[in-house]
Chimera marker file (.cmm) of the C-alpha trace (Angstrom):
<marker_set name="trace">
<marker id="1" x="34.591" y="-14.776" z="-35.267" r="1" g="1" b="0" radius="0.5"/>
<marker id="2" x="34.441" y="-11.121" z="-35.738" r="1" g="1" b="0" radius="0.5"/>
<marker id="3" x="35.979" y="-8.577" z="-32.238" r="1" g="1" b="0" radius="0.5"/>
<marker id="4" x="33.710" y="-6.416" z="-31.071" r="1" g="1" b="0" radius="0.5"/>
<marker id="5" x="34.209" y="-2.874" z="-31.345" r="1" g="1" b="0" radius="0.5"/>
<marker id="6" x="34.172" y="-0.426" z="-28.373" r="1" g="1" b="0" radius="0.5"/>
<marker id="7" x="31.041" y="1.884" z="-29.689" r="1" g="1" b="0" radius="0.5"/>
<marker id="8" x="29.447" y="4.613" z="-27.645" r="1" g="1" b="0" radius="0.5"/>
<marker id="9" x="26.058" y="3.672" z="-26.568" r="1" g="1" b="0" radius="0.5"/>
<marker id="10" x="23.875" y="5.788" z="-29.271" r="1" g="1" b="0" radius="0.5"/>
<marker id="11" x="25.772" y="3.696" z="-31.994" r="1" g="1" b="0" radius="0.5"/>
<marker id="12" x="25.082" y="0.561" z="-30.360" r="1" g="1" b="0" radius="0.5"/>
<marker id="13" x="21.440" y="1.682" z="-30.417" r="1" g="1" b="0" radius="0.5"/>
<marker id="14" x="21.466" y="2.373" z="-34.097" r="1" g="1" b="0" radius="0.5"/>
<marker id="15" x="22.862" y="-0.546" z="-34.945" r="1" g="1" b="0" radius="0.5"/>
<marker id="16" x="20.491" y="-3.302" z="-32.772" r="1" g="1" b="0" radius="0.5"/>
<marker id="17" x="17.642" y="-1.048" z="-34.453" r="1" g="1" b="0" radius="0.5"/>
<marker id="18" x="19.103" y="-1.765" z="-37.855" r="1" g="1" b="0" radius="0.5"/>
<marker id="19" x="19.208" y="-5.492" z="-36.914" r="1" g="1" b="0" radius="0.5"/>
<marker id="20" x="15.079" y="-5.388" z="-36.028" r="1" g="1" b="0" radius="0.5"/>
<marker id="21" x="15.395" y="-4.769" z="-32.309" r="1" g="1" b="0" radius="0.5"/>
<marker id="22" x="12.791" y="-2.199" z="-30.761" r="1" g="1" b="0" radius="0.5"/>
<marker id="23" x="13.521" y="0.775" z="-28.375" r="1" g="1" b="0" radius="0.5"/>
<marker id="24" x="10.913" y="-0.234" z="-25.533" r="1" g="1" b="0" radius="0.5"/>
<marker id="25" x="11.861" y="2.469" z="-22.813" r="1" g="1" b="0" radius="0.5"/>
<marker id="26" x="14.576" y="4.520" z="-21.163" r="1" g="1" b="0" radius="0.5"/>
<marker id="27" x="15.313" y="4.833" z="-17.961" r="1" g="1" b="0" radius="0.5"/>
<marker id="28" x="18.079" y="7.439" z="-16.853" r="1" g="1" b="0" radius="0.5"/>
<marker id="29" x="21.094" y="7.245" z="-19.135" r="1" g="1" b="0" radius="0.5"/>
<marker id="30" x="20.085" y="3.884" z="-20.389" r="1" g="1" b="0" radius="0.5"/>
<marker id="31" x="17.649" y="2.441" z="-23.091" r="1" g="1" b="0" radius="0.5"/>
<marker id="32" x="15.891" y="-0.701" z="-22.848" r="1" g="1" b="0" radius="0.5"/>
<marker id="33" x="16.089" y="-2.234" z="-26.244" r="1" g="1" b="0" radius="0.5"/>
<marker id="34" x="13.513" y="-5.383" z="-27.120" r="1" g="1" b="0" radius="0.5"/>
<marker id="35" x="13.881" y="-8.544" z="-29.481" r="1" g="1" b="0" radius="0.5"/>
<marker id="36" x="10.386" y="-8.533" z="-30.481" r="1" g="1" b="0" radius="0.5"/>
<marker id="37" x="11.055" y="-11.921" z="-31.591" r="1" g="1" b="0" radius="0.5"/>
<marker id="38" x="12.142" y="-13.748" z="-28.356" r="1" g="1" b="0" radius="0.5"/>
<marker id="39" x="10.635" y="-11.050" z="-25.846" r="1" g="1" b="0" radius="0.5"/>
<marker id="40" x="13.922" y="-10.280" z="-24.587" r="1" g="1" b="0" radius="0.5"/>
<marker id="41" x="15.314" y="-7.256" z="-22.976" r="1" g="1" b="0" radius="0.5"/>
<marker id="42" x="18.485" y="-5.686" z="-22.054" r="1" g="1" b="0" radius="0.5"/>
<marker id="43" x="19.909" y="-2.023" z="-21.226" r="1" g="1" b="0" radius="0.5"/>
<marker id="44" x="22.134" y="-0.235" z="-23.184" r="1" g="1" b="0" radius="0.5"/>
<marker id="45" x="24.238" y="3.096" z="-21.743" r="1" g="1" b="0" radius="0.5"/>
<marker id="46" x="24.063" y="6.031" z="-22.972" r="1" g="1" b="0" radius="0.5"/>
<marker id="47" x="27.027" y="8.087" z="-21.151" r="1" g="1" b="0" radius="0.5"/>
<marker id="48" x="27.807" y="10.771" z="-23.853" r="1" g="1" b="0" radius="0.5"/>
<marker id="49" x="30.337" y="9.821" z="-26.254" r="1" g="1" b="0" radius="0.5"/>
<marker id="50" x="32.108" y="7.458" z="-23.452" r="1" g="1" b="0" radius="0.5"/>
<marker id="51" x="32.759" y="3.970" z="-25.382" r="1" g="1" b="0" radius="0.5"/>
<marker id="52" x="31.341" y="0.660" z="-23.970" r="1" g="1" b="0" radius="0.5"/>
<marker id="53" x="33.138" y="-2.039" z="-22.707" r="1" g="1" b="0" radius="0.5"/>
<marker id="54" x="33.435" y="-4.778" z="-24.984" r="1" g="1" b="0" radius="0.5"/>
<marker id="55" x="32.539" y="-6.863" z="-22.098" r="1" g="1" b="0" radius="0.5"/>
<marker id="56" x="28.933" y="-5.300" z="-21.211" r="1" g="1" b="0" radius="0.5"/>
<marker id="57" x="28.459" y="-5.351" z="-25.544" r="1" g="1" b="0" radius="0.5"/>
<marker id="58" x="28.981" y="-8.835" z="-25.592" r="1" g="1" b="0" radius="0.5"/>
<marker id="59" x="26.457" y="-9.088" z="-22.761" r="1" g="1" b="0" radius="0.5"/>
<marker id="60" x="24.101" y="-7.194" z="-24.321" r="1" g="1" b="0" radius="0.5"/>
<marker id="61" x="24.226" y="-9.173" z="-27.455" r="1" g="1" b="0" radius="0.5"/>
<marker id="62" x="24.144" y="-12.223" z="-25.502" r="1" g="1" b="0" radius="0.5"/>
<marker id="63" x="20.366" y="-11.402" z="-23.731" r="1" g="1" b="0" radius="0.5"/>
<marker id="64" x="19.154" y="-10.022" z="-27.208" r="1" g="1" b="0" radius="0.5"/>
<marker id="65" x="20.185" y="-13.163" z="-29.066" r="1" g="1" b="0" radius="0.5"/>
<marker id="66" x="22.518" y="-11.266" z="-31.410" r="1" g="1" b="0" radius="0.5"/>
<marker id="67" x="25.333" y="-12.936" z="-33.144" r="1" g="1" b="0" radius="0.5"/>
<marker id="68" x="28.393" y="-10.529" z="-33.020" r="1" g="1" b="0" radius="0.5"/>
<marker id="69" x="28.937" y="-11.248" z="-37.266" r="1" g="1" b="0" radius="0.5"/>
<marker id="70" x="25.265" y="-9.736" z="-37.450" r="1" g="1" b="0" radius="0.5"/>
<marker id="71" x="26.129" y="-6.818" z="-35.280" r="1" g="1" b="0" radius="0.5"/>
<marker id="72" x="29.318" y="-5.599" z="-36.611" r="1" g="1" b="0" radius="0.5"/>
<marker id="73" x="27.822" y="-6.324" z="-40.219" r="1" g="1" b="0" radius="0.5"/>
<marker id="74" x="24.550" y="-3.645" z="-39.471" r="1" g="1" b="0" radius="0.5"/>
<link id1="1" id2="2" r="1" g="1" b="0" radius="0.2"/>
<link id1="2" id2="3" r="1" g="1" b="0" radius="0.2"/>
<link id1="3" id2="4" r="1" g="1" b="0" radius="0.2"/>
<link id1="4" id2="5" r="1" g="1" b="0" radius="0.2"/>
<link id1="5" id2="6" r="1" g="1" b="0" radius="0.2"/>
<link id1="6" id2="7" r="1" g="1" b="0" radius="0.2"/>
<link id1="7" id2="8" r="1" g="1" b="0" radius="0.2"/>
<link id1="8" id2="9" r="1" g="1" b="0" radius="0.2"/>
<link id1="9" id2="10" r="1" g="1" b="0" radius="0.2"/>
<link id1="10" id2="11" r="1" g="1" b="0" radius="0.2"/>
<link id1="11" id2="12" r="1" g="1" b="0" radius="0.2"/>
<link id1="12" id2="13" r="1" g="1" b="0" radius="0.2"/>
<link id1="13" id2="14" r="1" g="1" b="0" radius="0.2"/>
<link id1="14" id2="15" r="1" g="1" b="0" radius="0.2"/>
<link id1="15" id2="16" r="1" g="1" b="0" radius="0.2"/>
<link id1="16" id2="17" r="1" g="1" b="0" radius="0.2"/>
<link id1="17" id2="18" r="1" g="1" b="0" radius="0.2"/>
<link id1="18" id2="19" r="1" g="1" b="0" radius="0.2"/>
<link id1="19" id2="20" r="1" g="1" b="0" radius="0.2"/>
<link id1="20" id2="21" r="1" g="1" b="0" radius="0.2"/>
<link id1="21" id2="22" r="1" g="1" b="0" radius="0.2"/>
<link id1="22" id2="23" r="1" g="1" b="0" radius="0.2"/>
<link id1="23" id2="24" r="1" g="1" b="0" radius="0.2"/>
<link id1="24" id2="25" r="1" g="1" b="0" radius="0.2"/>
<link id1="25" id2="26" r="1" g="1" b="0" radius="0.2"/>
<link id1="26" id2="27" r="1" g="1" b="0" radius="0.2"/>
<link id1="27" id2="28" r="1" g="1" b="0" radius="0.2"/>
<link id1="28" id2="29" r="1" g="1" b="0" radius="0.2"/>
<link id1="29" id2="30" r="1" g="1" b="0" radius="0.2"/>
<link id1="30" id2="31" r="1" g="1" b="0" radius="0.2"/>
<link id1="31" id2="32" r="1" g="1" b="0" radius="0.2"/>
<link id1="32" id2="33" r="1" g="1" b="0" radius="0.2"/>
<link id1="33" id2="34" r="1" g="1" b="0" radius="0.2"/>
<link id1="34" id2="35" r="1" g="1" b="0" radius="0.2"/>
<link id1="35" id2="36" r="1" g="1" b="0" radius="0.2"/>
<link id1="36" id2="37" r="1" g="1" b="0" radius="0.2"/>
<link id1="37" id2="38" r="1" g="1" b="0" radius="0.2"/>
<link id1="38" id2="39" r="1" g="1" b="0" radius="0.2"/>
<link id1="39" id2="40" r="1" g="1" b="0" radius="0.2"/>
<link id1="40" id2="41" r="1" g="1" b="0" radius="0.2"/>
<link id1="41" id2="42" r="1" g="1" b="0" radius="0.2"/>
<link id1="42" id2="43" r="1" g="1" b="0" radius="0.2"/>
<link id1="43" id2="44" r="1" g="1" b="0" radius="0.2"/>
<link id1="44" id2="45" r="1" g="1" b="0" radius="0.2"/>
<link id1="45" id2="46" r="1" g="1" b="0" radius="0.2"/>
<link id1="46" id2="47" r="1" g="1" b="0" radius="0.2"/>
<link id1="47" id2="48" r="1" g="1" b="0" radius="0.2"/>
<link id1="48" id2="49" r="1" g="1" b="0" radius="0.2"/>
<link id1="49" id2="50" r="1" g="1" b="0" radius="0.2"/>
<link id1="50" id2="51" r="1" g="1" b="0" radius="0.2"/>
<link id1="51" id2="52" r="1" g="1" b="0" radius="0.2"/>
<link id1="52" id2="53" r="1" g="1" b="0" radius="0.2"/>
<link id1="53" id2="54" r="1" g="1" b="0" radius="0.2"/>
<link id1="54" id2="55" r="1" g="1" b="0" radius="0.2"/>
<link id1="55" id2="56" r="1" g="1" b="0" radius="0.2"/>
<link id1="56" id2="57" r="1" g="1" b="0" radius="0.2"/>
<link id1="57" id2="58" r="1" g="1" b="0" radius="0.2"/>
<link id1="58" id2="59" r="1" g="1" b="0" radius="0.2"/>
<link id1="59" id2="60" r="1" g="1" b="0" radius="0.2"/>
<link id1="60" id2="61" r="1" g="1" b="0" radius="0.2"/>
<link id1="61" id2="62" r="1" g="1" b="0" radius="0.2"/>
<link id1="62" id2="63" r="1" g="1" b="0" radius="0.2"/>
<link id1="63" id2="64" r="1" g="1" b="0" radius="0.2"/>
<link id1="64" id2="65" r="1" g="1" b="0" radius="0.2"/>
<link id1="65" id2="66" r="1" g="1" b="0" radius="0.2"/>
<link id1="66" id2="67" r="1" g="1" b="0" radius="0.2"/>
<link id1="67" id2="68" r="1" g="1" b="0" radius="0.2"/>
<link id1="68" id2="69" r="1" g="1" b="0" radius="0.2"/>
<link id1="69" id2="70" r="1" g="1" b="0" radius="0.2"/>
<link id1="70" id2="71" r="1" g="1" b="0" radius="0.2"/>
<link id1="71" id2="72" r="1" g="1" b="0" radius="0.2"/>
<link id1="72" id2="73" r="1" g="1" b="0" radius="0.2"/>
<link id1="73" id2="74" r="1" g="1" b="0" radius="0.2"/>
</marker_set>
């Protein structure tokens, strides 16, 4: 199993929209990304450069049905 990398939040972005997931909305200094596929949602922060805890990425991934080998892959 691949470790997840501490990314800042617009890389995280990139990559999910790499992977097929949609930008549905953003709401202060977070963005709503979409599976289109399962309907699922989750937020992603945007604080500047500040990195993400791998904690709250794994999360994320988690709630958009992301494998971590597919994510660090994109």
């Amino acid at each position: 199993m691949a470790k997840l990398p501490q990314l800042p939040g617009a890389e995280i972005v990139r990559r999910l929209k790499r992977l097929g997931m949609e930008e549905d909305h953003r709401k202060g200094g977070h963005v709503v990304m979409l599976n289109p596929t399962t309907l699922r949602m989750s937020d992603v922060p945007q604080h500047g450069s500040k990195p993400v805890k791998k904690g709250t990425l794994g999360a994320i991934l988690k709630q958009l049905s992301v494998s971590v080998e597919d994510f660090v892959g994109a």
